[in-house]
MDTraj code that builds the backbone (N, CA, C; nanometers):
import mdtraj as md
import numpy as np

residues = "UNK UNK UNK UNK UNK UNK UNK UNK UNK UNK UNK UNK UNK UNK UNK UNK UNK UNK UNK UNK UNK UNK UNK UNK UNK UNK UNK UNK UNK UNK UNK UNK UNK UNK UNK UNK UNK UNK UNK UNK UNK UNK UNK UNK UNK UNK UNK UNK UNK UNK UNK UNK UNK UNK UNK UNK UNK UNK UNK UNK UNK UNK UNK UNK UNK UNK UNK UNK UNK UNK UNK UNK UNK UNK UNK UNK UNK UNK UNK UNK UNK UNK UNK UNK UNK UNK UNK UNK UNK UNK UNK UNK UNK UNK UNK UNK UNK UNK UNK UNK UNK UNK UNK UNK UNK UNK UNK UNK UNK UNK UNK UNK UNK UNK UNK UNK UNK UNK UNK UNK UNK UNK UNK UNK UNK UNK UNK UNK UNK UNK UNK UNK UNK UNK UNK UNK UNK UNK UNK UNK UNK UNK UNK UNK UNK UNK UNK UNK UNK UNK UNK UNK UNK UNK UNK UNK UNK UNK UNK UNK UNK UNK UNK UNK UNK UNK UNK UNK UNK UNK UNK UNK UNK UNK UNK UNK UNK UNK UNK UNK UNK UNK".split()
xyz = np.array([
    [-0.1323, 0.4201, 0.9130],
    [-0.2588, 0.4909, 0.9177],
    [-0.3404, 0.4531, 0.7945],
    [-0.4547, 0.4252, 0.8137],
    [-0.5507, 0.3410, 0.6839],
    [-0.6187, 0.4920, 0.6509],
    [-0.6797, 0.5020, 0.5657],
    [-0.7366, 0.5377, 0.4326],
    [-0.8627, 0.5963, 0.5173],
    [-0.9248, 0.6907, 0.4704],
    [-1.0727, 0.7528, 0.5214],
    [-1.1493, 0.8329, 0.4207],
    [-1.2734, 0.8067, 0.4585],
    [-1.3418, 0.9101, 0.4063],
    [-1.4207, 0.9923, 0.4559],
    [-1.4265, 1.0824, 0.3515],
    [-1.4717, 1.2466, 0.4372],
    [-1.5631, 1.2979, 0.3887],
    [-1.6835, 1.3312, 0.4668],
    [-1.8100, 1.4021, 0.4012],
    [-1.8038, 1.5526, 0.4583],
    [-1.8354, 1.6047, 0.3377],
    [-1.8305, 1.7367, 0.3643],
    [-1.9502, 1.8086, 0.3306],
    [-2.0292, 1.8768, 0.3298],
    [-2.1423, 1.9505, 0.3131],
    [-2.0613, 2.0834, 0.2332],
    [-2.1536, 2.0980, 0.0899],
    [-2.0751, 2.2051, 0.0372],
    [-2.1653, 2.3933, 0.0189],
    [-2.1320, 2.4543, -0.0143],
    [-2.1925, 2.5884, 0.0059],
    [-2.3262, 2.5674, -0.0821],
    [-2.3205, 2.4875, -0.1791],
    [-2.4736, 2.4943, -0.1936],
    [-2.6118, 2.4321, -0.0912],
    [-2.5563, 2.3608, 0.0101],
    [-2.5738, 2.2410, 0.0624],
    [-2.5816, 2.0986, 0.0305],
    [-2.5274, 2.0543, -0.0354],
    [-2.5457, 1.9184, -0.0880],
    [-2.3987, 1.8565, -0.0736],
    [-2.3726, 1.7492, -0.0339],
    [-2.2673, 1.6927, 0.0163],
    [-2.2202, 1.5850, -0.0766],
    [-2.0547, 1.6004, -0.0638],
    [-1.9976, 1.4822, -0.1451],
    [-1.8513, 1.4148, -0.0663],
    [-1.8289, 1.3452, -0.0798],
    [-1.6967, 1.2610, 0.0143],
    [-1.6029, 1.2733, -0.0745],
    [-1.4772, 1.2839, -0.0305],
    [-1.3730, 1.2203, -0.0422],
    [-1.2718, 1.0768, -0.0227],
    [-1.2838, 1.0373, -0.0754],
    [-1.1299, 0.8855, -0.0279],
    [-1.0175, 0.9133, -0.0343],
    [-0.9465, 0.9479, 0.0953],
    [-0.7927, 1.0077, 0.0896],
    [-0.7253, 0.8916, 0.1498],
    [-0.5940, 0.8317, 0.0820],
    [-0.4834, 0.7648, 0.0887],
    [-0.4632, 0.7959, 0.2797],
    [-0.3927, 0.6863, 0.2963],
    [-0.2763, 0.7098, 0.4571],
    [-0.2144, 0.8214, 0.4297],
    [-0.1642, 0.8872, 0.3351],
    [-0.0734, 0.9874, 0.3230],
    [-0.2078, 1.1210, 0.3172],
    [-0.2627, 1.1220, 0.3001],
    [-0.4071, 1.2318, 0.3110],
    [-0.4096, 1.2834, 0.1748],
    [-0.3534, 1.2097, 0.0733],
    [-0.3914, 1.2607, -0.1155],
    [-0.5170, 1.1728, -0.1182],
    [-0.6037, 1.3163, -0.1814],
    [-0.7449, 1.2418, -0.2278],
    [-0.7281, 1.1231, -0.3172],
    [-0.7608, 1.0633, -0.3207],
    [-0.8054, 0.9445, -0.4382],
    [-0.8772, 0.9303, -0.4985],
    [-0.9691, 0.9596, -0.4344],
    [-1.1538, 0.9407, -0.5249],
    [-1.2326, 1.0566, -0.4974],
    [-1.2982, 1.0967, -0.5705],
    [-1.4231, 1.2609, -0.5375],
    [-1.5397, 1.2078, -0.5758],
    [-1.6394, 1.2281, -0.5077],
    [-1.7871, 1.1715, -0.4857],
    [-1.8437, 1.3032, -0.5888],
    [-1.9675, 1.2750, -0.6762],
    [-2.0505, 1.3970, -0.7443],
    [-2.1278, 1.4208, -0.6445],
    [-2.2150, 1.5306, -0.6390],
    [-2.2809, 1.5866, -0.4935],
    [-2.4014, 1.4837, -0.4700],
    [-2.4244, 1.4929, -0.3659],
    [-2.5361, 1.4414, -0.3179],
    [-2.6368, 1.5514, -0.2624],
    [-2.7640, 1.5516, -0.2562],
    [-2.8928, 1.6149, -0.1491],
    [-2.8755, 1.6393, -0.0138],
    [-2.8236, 1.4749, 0.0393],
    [-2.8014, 1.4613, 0.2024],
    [-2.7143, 1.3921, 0.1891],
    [-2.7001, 1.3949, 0.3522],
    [-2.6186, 1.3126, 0.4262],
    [-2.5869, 1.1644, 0.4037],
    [-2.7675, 1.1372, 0.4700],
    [-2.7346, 0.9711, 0.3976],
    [-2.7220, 0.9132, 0.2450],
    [-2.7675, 1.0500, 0.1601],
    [-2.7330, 0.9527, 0.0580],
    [-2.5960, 0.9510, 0.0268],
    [-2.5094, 1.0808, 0.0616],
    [-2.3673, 1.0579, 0.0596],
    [-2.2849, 0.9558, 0.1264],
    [-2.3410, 0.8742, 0.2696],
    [-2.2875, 0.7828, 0.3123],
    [-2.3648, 0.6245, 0.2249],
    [-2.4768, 0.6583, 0.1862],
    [-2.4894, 0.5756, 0.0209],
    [-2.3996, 0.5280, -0.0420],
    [-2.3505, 0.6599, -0.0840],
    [-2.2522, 0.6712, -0.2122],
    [-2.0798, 0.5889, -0.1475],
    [-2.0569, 0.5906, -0.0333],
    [-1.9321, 0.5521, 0.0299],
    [-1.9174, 0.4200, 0.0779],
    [-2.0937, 0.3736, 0.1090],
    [-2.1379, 0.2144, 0.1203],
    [-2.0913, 0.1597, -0.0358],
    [-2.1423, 0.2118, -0.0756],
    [-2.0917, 0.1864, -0.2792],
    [-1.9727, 0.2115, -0.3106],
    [-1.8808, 0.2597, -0.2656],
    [-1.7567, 0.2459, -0.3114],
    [-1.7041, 0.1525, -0.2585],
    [-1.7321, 0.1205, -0.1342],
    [-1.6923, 0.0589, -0.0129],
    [-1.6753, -0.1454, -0.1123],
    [-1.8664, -0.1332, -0.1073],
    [-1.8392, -0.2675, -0.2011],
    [-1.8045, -0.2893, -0.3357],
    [-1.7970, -0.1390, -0.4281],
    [-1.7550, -0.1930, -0.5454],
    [-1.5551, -0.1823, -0.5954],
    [-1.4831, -0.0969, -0.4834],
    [-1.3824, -0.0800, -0.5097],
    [-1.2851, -0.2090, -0.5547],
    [-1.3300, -0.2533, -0.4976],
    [-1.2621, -0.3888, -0.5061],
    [-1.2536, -0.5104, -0.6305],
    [-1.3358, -0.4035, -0.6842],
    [-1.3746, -0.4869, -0.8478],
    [-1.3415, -0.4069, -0.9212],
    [-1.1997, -0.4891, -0.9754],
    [-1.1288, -0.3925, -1.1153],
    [-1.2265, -0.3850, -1.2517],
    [-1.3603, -0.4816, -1.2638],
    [-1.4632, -0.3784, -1.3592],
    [-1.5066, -0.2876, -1.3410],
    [-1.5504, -0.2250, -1.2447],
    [-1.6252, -0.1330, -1.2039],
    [-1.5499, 0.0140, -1.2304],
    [-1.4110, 0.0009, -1.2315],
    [-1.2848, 0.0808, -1.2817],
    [-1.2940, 0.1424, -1.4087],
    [-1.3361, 0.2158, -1.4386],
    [-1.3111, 0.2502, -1.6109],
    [-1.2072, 0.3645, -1.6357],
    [-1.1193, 0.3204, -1.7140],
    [-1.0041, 0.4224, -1.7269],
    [-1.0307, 0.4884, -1.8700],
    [-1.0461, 0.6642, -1.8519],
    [-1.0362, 0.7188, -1.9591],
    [-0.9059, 0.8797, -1.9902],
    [-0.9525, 0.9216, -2.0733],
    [-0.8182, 1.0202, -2.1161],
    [-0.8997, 1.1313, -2.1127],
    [-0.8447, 1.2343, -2.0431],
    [-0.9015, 1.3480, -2.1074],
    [-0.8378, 1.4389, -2.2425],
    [-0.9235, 1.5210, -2.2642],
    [-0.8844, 1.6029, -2.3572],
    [-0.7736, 1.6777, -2.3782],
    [-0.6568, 1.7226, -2.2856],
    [-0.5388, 1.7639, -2.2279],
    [-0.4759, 1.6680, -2.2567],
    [-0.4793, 1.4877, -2.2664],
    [-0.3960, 1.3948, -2.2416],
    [-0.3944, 1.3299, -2.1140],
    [-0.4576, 1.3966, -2.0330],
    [-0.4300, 1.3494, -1.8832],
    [-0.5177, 1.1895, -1.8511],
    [-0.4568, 1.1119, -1.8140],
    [-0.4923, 0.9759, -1.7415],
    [-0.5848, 1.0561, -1.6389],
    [-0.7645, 0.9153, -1.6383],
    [-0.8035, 0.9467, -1.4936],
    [-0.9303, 0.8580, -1.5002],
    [-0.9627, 0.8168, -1.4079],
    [-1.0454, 0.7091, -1.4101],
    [-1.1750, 0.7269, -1.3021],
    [-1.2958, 0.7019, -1.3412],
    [-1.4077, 0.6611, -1.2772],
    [-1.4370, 0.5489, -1.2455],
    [-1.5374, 0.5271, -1.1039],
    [-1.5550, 0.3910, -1.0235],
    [-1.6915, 0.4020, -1.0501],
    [-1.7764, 0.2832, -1.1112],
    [-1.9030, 0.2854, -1.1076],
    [-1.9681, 0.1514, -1.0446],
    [-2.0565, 0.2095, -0.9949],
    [-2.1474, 0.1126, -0.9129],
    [-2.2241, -0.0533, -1.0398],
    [-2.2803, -0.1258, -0.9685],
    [-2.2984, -0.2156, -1.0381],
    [-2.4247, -0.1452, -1.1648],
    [-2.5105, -0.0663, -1.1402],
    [-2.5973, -0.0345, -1.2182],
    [-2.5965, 0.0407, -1.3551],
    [-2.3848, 0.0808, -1.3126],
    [-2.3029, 0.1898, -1.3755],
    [-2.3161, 0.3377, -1.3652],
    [-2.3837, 0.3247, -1.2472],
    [-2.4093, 0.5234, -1.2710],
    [-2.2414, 0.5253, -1.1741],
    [-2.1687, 0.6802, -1.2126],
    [-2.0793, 0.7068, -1.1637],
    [-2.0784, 0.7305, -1.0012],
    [-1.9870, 0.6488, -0.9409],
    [-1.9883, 0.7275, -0.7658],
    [-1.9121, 0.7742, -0.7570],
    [-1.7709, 0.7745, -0.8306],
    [-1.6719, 0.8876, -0.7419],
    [-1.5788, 0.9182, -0.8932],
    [-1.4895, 0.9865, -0.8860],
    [-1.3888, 0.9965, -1.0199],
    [-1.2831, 1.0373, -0.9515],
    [-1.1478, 1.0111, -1.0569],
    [-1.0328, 1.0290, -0.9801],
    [-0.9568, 1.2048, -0.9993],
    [-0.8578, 1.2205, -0.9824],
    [-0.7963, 1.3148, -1.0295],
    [-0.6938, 1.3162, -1.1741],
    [-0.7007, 1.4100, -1.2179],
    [-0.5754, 1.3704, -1.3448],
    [-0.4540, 1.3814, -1.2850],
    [-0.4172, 1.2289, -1.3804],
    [-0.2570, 1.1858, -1.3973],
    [-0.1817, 1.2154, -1.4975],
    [-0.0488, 1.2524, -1.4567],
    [0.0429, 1.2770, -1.6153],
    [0.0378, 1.1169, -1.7211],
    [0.0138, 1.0444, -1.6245],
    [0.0776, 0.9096, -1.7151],
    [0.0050, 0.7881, -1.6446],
    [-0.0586, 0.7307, -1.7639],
    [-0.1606, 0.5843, -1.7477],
    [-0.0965, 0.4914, -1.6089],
    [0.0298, 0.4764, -1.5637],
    [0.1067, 0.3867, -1.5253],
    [0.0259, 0.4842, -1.3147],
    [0.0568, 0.6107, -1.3317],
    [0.0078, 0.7198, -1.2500],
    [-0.1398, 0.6774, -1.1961],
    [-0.2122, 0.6662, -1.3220],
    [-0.3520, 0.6110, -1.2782],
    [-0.3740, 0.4852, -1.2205],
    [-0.2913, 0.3938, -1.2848],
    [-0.3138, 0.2324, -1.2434],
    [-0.2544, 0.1947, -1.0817],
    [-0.1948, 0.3250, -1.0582],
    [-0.1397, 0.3288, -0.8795],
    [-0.2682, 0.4098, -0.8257],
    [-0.3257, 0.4886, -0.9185],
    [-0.4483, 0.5370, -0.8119],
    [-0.5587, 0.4556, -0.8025],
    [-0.5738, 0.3685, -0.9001],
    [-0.7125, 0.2684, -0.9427],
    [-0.6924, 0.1408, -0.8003],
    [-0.5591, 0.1528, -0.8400],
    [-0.4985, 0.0016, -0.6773],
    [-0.4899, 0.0749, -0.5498],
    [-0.4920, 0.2281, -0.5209],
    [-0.4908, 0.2627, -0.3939],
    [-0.6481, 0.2405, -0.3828],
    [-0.7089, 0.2774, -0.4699],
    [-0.8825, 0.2962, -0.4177],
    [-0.9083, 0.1550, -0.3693],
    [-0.8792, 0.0608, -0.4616],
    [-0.8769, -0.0618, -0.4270],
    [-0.8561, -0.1018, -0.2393],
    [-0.7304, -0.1016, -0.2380],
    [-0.6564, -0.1087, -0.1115],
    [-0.7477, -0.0389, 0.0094],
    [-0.7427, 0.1102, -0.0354],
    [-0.7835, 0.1727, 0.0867],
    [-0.9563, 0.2035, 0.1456],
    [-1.0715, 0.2019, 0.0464],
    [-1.1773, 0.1546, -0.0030],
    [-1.2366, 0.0762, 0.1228],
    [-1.2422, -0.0333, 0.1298],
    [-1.2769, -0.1411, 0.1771],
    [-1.3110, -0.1022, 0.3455],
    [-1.1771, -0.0893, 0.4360],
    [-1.1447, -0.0394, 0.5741],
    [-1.1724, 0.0584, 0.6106],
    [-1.1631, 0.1881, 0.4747],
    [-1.1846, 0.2703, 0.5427],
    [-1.3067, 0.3750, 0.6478],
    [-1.2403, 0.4364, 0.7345],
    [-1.3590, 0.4831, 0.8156],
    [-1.4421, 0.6353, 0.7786],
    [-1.5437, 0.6190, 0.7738],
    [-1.6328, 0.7345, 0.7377],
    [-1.5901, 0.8503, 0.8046],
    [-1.5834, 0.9852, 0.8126],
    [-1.5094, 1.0296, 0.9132],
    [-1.5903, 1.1802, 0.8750],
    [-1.6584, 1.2449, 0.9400],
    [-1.7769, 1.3729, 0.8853],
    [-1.6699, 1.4633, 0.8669],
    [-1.6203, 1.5227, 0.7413],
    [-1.5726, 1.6535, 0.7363],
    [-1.5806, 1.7783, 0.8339],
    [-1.7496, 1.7734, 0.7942],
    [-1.7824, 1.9031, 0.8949],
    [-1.7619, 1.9266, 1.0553],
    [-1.7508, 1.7964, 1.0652],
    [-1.7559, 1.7634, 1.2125],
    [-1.6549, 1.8412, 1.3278],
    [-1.5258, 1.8004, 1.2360],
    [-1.4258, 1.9174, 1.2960],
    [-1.3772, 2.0161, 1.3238],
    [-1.4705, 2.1080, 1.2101],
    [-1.4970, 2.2638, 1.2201],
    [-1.6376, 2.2938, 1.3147],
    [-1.6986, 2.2027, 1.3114],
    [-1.8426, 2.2249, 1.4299],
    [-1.7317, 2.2527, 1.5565],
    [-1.6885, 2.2215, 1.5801],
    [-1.6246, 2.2003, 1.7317],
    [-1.5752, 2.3492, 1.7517],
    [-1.4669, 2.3733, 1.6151],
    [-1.4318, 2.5297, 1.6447],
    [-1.5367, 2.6331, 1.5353],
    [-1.6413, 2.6042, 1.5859],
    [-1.7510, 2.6458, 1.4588],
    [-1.7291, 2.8446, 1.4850],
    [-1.7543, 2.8395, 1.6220],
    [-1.7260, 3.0033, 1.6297],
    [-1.6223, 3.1055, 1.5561],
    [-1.4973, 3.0180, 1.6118],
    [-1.3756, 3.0686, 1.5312],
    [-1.3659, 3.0687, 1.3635],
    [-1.4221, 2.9966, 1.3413],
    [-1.4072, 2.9578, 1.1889],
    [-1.4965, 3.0580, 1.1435],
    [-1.6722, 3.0552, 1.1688],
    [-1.7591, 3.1300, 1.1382],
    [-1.7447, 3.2598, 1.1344],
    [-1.6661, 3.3513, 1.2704],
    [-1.5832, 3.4893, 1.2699],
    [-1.5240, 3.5094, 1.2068],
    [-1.4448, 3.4340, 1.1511],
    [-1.3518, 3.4989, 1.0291],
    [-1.3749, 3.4861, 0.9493],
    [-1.4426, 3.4361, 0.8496],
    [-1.5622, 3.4859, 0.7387],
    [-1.6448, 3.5573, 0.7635],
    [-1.7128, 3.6452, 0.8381],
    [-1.7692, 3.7642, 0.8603],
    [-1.7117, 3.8847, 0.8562],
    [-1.5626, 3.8448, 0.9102],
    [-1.4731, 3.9720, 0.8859],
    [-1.3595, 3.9994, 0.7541],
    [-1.3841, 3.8617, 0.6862],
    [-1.3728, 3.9042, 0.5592],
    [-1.4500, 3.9182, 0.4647],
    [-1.5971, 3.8904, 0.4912],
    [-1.6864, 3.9951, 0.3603],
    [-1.6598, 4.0728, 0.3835],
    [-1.6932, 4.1601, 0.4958],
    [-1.6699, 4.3054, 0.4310],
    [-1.5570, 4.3935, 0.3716],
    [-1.4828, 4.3114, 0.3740],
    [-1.3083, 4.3284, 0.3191],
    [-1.4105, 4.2675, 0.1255],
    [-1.4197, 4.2308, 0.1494],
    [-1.4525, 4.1660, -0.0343],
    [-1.6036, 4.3251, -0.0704],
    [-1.6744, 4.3456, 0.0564],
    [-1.7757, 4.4580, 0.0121],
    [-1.6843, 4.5756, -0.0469],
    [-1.5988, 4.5962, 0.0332],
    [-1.5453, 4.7003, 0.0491],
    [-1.4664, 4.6906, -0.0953],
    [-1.3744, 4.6273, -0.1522],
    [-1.2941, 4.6119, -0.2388],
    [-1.3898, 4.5862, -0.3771],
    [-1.5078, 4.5683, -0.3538],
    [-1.5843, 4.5509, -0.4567],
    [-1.6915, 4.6866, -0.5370],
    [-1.7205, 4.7888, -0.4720],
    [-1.6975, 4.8929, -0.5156],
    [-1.5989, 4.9831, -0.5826],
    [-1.4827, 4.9377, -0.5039],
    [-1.3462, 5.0086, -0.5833],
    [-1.3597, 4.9982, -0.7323],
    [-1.3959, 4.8223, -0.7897],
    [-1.3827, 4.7678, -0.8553],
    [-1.4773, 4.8343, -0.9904],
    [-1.5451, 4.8493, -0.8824],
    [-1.7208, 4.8819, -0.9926],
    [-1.6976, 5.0200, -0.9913],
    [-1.6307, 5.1033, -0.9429],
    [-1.5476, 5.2586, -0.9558],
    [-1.4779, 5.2652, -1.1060],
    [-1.3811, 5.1683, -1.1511],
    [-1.3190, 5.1585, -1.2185],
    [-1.3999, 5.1710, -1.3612],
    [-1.4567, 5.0715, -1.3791],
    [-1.5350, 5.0583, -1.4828],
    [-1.6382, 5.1851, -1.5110],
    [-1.6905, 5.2337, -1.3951],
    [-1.7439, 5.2954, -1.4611],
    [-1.7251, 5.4895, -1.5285],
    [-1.5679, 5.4435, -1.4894],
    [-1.5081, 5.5618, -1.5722],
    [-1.4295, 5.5832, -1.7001],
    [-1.4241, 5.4170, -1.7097],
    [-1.4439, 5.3379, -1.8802],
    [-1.5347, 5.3876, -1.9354],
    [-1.6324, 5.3613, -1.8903],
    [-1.7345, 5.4110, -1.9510],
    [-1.7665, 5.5035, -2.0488],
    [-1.7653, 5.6037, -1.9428],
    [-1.7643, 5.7775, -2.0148],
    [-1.6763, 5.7501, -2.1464],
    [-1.5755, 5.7118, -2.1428],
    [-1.4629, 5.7137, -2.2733],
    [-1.5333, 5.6359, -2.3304],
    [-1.5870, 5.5316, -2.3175],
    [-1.6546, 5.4672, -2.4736],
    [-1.7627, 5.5050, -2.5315],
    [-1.8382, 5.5949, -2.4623],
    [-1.9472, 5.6683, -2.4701],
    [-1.9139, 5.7791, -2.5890],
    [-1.8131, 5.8503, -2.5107],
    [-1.7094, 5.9508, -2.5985],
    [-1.6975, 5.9156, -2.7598],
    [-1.6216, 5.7975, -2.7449],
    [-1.6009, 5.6978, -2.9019],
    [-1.7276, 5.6913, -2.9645],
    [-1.8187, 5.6407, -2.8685],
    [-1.9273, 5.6496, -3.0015],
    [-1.9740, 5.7327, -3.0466],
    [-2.0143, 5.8351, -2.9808],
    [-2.0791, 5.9205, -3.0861],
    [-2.0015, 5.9979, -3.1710],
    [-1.8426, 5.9760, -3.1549],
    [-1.7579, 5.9994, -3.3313],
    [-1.7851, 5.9340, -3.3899],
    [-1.8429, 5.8038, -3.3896],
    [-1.8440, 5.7026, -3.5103],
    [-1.9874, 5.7362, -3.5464],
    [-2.0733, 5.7590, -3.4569],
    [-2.2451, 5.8057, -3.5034],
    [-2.1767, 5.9581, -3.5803],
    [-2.1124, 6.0441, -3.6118],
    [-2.1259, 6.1781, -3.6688],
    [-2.0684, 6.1021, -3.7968],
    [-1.9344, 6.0358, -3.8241],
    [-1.9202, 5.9902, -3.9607],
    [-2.0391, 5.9739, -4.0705],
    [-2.1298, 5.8642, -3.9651],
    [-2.2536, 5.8100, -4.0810],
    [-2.3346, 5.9699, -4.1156],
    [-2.3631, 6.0631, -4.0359],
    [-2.4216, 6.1410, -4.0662],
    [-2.3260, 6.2383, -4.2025],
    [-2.2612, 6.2171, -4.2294],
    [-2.2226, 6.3111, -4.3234],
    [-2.2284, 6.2279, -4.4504],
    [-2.2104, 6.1397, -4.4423],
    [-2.2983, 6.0298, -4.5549],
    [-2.4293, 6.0110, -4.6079],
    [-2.4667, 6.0637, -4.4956],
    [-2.6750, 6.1080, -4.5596],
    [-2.6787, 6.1394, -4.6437],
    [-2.5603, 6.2994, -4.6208],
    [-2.6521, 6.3974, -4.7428],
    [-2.5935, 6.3372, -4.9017],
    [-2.4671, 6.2683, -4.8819],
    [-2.4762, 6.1752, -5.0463],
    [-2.5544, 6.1073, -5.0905],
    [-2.6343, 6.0025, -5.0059],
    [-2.7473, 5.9378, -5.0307],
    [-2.8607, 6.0609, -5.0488],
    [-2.9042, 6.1728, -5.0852],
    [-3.0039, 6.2630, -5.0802],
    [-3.0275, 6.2965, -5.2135],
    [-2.8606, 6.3268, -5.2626],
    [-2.8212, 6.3801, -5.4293],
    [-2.8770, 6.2602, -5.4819],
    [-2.9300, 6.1741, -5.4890],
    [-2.9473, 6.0632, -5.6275],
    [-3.1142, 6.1095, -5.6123],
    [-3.2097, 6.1192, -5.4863],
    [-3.3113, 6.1868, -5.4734],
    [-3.3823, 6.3035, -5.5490],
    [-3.2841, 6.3689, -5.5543],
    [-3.3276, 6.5040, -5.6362],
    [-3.3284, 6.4823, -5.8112],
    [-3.3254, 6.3641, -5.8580],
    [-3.3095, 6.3106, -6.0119],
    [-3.4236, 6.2400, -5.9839],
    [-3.4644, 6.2100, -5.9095],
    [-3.6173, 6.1213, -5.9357],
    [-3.7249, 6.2601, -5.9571],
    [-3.6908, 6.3714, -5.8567],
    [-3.8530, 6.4524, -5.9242],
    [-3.7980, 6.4886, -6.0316],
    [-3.6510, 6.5328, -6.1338],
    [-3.6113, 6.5394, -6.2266],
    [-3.7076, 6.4709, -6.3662],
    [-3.7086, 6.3383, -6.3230],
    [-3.8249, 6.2914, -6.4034],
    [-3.9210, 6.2910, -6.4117],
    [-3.9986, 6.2711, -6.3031],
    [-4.0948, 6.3126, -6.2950],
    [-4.1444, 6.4897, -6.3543],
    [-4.0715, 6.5413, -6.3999],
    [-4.0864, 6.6919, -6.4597],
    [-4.0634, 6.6276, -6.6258],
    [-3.9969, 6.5429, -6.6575],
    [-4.0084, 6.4861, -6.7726],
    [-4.1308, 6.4046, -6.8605],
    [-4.1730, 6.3746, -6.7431],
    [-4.3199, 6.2977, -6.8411],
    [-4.4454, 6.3781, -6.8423],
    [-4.4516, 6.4672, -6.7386],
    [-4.5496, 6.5812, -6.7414],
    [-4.5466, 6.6353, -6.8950],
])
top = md.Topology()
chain = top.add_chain()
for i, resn in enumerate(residues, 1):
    res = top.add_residue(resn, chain, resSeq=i)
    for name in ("N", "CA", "C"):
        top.add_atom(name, md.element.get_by_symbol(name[0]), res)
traj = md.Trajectory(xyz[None], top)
């Protein structure tokens, strides 16, 4: 079984592909696109640049993890890989993109949930209101935190007030003098 890719349309609407191996592990992740066609753009471009180990740039992340980006000839990024424990990890994912890249067939993500679009669409309707419902509970909670920190503060507002009246006593030595130069 050869290699495919998959466009998917995401909740913001803007779409990005995947390149998944014969075995169905992603390989490559597309950054979003606007539309459609420019996401099948972006898969024409992998399509011809996979195959060119420059276009490959292998970097490290901050964790340590191996993982590499494919860039088009102009160098803007088209797809990036996933992190690897170990450089040797990446250089098998850099040669699958390679390999599988080329043949593979475009294949619409969405396409297959259109078909059972009803079923799919029903059961996300009947779990918002499972998330409405559980989301008040939530906002219940907090706001009986509340009251208690409310509580706390105004002990800490009565402290400062008994501190005033020390700052008052150094006050009563200024008209002191003032009775002195008269």
């Amino acid at each position: 079984m050869p290699g495919k890719f998959e466009i998917k349309a995401g909740k913001t609407g803007k779409y990005r592909f995947n390149l998944k191996a014969s075995n169905g592990q992603v390989i490559l992740s597309s950054e979003a696109y606007d539309s459609l066609a420019s996401a099948k753009k972006g898969v024409a471009s992998v399509k011809k640049n996979a195959g060119n180990d420059k276009r490959f740039e292998r970097k490290t992340a901050k964790d340590g993890s191996a993982y590499f980006v494919l860039k088009a000839m102009n160098g803007e990024i088209i797809g990036k890989s996933e992190m690897y424990k170990t450089v040797k990890a990446m250089e098998n994912g850099v040669a699958s993109v390679g390999k599988h890249a080329a043949d593979a067939p475009v294949v619409d993500g969405d396409a297959k949930p259109a078909a059972a679009a009803p079923a799919k669409k029903a059961a996300p309707a009947k779990k918002a209101p499972a998330k409405k419902a559980a989301a008040p509970a939530k906002k219940a909670a907090p706001a009986k935190k509340a009251p208690a920190k409310k509580a706390a503060a105004p002990a800490k507002k009565a402290a400062p007030a008994k501190k005033a009246p020390a700052k008052k006593a150094p006050a009563k030595k200024a008209p002191a003098k003032k009775a002195a130069k008269k």
